[in-house]
Backbone atoms as SQL, in Angstrom:
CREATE TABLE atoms (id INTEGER PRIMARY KEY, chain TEXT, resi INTEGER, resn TEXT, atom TEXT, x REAL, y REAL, z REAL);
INSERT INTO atoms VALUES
  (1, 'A', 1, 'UNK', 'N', 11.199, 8.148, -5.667),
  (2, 'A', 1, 'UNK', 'CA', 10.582, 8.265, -4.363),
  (3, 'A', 1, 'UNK', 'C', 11.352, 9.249, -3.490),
  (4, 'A', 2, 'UNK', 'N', 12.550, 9.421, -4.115),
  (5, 'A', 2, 'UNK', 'CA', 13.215, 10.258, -2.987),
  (6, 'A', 2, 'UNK', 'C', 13.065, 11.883, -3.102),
  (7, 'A', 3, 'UNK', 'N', 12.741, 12.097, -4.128),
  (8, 'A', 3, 'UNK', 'CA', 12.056, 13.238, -4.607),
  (9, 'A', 3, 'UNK', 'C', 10.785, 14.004, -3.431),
  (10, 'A', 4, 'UNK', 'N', 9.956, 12.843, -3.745),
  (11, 'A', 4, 'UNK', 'CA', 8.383, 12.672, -3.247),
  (12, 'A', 4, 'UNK', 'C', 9.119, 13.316, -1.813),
  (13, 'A', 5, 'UNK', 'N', 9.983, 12.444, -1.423),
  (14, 'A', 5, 'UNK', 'CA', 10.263, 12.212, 0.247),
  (15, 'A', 5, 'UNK', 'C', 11.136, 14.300, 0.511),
  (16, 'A', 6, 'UNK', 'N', 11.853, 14.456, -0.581),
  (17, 'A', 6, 'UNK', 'CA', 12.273, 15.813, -0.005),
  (18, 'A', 6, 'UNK', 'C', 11.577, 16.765, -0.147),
  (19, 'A', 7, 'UNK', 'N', 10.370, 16.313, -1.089),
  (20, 'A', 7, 'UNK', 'CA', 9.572, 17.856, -1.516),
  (21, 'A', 7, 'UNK', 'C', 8.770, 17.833, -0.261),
  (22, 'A', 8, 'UNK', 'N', 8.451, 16.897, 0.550),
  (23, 'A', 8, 'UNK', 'CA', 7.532, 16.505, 1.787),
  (24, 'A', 8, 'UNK', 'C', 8.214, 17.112, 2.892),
  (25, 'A', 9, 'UNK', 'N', 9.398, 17.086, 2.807),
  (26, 'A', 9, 'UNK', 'CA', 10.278, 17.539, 3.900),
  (27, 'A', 9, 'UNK', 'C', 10.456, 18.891, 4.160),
  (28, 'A', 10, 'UNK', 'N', 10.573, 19.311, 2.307),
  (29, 'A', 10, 'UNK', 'CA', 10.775, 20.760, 2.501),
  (30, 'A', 10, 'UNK', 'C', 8.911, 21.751, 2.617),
  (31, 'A', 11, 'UNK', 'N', 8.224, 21.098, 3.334),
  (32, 'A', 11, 'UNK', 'CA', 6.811, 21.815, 2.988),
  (33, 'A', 11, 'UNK', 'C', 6.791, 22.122, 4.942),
  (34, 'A', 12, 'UNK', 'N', 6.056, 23.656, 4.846),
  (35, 'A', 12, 'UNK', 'CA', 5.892, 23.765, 6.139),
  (36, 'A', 12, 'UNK', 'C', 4.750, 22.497, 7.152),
  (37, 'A', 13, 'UNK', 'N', 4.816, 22.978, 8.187),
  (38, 'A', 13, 'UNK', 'CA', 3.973, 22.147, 9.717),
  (39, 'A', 13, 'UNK', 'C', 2.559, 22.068, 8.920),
  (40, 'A', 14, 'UNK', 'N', 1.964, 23.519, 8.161),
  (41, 'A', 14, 'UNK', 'CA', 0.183, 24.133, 8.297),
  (42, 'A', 14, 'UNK', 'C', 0.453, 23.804, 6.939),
  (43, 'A', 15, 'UNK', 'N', 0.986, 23.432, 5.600),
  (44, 'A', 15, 'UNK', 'CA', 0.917, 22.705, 4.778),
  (45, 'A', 15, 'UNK', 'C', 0.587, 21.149, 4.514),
  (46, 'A', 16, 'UNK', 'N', 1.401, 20.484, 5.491),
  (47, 'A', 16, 'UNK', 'CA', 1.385, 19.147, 5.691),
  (48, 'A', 16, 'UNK', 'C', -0.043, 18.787, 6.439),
  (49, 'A', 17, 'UNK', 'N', -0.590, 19.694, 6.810),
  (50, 'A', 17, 'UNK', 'CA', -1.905, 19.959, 7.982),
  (51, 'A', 17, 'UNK', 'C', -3.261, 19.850, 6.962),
  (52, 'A', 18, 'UNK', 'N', -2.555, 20.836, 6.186),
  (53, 'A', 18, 'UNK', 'CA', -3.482, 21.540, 5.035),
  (54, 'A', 18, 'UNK', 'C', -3.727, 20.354, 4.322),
  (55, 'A', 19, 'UNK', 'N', -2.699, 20.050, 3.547),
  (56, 'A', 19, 'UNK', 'CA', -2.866, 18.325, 2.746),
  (57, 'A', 19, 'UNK', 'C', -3.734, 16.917, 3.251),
  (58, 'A', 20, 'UNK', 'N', -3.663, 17.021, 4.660),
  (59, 'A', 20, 'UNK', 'CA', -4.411, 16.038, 4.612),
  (60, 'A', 20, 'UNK', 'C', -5.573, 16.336, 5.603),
  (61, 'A', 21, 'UNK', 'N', -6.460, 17.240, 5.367),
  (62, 'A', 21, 'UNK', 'CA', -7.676, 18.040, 5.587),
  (63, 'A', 21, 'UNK', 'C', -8.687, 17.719, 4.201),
  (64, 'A', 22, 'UNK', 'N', -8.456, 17.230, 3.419),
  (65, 'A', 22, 'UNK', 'CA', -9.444, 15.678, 2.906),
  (66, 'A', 22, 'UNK', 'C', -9.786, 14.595, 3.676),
  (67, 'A', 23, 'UNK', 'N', -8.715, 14.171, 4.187),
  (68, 'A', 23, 'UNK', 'CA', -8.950, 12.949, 4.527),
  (69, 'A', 23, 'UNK', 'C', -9.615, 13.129, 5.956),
  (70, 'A', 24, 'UNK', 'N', -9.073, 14.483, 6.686),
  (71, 'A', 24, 'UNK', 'CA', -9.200, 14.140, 8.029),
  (72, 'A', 24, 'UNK', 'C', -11.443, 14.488, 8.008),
  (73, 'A', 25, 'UNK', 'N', -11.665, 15.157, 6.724),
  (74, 'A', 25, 'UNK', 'CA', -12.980, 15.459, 6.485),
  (75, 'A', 25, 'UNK', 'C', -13.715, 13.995, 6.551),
  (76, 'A', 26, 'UNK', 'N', -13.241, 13.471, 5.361),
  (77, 'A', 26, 'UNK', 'CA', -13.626, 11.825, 5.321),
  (78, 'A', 26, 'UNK', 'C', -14.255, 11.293, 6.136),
  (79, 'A', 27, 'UNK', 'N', -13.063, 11.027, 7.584),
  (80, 'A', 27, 'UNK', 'CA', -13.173, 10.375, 8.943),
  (81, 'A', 27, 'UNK', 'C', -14.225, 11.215, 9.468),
  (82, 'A', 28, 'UNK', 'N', -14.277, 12.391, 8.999),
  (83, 'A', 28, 'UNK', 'CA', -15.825, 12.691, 10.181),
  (84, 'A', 28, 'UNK', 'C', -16.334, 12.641, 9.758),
  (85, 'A', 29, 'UNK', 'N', -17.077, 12.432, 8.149),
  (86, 'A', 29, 'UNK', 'CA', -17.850, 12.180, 8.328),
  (87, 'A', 29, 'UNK', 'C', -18.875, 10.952, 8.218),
  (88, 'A', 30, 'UNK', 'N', -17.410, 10.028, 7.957),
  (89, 'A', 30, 'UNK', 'CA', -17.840, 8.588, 8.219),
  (90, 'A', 30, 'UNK', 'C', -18.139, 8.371, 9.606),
  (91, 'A', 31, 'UNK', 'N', -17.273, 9.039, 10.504),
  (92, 'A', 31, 'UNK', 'CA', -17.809, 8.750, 12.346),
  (93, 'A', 31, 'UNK', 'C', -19.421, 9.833, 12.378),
  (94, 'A', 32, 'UNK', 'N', -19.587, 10.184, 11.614),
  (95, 'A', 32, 'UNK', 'CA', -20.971, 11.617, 11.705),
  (96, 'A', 32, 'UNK', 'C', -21.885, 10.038, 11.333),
  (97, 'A', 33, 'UNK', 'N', -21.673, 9.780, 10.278),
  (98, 'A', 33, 'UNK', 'CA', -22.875, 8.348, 9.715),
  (99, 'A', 33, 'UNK', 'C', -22.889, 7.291, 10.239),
  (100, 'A', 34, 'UNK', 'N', -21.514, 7.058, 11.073),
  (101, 'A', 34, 'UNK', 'CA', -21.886, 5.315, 11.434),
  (102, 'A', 34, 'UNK', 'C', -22.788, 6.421, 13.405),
  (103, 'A', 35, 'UNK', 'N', -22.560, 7.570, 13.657),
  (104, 'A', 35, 'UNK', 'CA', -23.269, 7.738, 14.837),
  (105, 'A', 35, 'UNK', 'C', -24.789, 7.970, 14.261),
  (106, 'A', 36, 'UNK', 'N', -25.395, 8.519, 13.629),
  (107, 'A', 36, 'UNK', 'CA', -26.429, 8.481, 12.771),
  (108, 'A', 36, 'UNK', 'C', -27.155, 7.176, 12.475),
  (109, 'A', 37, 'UNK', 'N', -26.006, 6.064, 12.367),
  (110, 'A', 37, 'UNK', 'CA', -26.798, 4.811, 11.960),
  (111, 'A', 37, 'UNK', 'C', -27.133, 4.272, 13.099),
  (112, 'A', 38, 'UNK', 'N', -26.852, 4.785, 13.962),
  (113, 'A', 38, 'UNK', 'CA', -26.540, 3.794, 15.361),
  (114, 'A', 38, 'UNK', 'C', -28.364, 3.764, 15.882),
  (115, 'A', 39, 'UNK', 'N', -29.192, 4.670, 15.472),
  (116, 'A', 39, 'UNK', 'CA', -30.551, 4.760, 16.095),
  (117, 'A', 39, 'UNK', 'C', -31.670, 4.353, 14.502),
  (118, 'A', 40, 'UNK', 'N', -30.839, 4.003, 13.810),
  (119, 'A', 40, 'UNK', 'CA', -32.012, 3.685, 12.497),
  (120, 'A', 40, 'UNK', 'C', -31.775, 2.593, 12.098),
  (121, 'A', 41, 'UNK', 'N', -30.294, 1.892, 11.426),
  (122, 'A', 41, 'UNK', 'CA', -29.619, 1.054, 11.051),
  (123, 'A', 41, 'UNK', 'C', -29.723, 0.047, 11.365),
  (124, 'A', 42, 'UNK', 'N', -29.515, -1.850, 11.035),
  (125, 'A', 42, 'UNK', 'CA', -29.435, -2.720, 11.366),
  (126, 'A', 42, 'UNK', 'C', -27.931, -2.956, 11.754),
  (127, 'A', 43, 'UNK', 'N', -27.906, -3.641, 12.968),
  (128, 'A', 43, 'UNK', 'CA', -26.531, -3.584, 13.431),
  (129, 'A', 43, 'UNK', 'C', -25.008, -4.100, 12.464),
  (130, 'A', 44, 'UNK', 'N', -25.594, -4.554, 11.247),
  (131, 'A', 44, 'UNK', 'CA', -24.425, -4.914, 10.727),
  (132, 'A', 44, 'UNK', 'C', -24.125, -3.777, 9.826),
  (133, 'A', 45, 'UNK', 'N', -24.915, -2.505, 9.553),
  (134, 'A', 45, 'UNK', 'CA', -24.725, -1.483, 8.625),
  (135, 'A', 45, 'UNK', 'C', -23.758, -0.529, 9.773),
  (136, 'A', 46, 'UNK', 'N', -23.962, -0.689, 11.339),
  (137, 'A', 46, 'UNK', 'CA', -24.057, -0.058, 11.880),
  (138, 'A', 46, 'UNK', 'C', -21.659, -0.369, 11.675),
  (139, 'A', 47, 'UNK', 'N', -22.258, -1.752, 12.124),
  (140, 'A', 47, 'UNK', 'CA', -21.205, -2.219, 12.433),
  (141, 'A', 47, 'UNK', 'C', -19.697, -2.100, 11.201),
  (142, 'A', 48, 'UNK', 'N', -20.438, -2.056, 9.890),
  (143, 'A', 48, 'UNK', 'CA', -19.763, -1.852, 8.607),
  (144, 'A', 48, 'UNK', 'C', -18.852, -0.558, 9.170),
  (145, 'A', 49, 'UNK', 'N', -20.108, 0.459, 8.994),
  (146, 'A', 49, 'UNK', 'CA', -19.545, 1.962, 9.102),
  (147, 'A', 49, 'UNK', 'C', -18.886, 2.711, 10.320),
  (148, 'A', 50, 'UNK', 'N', -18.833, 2.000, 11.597),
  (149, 'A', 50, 'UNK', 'CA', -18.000, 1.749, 12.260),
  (150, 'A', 50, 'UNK', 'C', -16.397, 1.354, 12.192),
  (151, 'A', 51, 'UNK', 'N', -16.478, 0.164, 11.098),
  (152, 'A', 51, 'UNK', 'CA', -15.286, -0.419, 10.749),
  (153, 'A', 51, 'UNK', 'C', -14.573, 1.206, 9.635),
  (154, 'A', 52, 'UNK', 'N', -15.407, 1.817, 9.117),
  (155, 'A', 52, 'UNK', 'CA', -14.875, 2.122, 8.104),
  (156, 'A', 52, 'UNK', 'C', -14.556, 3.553, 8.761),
  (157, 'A', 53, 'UNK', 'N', -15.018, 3.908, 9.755),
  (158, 'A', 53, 'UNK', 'CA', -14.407, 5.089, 10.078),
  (159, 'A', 53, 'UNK', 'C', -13.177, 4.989, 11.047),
  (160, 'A', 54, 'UNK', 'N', -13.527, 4.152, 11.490),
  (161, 'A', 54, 'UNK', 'CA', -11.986, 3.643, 12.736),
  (162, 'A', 54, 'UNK', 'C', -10.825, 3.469, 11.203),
  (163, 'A', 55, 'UNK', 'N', -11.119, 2.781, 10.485),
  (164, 'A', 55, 'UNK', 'CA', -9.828, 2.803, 9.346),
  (165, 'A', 55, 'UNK', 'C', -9.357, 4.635, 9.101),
  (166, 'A', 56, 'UNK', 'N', -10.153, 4.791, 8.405),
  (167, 'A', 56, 'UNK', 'CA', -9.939, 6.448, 7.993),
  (168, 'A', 56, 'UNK', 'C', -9.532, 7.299, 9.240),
  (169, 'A', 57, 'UNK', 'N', -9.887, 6.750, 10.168),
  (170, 'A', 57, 'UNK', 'CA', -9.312, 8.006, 11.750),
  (171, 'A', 57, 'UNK', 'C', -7.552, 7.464, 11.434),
  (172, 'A', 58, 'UNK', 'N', -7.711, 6.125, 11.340),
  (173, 'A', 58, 'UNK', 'CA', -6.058, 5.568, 11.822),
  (174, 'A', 58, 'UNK', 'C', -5.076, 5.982, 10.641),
  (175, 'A', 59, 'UNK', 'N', -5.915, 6.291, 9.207),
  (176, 'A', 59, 'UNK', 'CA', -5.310, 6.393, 8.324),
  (177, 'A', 59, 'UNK', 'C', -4.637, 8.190, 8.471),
  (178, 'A', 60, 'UNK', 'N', -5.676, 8.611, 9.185),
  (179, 'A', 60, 'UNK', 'CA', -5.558, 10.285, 9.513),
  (180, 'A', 60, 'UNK', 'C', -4.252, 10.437, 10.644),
  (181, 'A', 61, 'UNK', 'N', -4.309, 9.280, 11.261),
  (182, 'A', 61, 'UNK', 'CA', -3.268, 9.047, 12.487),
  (183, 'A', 61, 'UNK', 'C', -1.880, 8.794, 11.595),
  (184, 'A', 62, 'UNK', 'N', -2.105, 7.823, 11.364),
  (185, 'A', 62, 'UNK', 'CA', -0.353, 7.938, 10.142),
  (186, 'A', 62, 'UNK', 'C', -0.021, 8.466, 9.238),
  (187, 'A', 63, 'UNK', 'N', -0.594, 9.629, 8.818),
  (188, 'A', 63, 'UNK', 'CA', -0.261, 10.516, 7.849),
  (189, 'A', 63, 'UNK', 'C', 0.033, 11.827, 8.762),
  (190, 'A', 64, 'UNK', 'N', -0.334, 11.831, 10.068),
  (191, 'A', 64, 'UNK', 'CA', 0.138, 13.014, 10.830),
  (192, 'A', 64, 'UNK', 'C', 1.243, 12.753, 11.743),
  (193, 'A', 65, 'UNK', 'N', 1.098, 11.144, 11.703),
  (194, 'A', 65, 'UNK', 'CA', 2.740, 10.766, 12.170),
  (195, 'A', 65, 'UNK', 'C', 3.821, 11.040, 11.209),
  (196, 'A', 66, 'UNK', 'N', 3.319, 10.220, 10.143),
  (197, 'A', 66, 'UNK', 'CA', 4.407, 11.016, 9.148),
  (198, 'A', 66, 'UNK', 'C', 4.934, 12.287, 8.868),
  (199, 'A', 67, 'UNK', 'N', 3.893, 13.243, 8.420),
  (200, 'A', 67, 'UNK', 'CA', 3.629, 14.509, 8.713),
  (201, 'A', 67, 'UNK', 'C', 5.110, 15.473, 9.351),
  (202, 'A', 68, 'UNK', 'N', 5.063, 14.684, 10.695),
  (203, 'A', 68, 'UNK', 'CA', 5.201, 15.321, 11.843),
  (204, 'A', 68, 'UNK', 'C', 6.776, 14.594, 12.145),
  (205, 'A', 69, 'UNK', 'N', 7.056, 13.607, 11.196),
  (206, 'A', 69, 'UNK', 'CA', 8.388, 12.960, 11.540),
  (207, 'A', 69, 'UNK', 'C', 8.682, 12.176, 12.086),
  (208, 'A', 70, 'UNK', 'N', 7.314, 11.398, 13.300),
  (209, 'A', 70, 'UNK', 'CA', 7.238, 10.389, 14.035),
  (210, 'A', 70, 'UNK', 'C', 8.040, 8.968, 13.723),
  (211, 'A', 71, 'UNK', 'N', 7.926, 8.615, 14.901),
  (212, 'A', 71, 'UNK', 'CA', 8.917, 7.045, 14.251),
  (213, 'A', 71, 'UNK', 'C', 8.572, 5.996, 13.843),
  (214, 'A', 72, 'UNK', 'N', 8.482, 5.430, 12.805),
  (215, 'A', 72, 'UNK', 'CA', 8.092, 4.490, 12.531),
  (216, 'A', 72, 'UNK', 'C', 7.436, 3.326, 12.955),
  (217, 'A', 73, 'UNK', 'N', 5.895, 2.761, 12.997),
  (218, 'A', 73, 'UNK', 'CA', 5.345, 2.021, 13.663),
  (219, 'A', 73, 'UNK', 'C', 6.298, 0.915, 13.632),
  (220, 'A', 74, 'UNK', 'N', 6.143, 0.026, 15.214),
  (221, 'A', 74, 'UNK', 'CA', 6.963, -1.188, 15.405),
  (222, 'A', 74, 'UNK', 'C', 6.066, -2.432, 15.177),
  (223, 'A', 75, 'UNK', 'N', 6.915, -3.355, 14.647),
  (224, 'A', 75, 'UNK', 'CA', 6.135, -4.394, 14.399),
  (225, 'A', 75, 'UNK', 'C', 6.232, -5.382, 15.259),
  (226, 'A', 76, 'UNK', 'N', 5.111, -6.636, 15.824),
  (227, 'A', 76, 'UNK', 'CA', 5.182, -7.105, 16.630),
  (228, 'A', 76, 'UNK', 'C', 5.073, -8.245, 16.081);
């Protein structure tokens, strides 16, 4: 793991950016479908794909904390 952790370290800002430009695709366009469902959908499809894009945004959120060197979420 410590490998993983220096090859991560040694990669530029627009690399680390670059890498997770999958995922950050994902999140939109799970937030593109659950807004889409919002006028056709029954509220629990609505409500699914809602759930599932708020995950993937947050997942986009801690990988750019990481990313970026941020400090470690605190636990409560």
């Amino acid at each position: 793991m410590n490998k993983d952790r220096n090859s991560r370290e040694d990669q530029s800002l627009g690399d680390k950016m670059k890498a997770g430009e999958p995922l950050m695709e994902r999140a939109t366009q799970a937030l593109r479908r659950y807004h889409e469902a919002q006028e056709t959908q029954p509220v629990r499809e609505v409500e699914k794909l809602r759930v599932e894009a708020e995950a993937l945004f947050a997942a986009v959120h801690e990988y750019q904390r990481q990313a970026l060197g941020g400090p470690s979420p605190r636990l409560h």
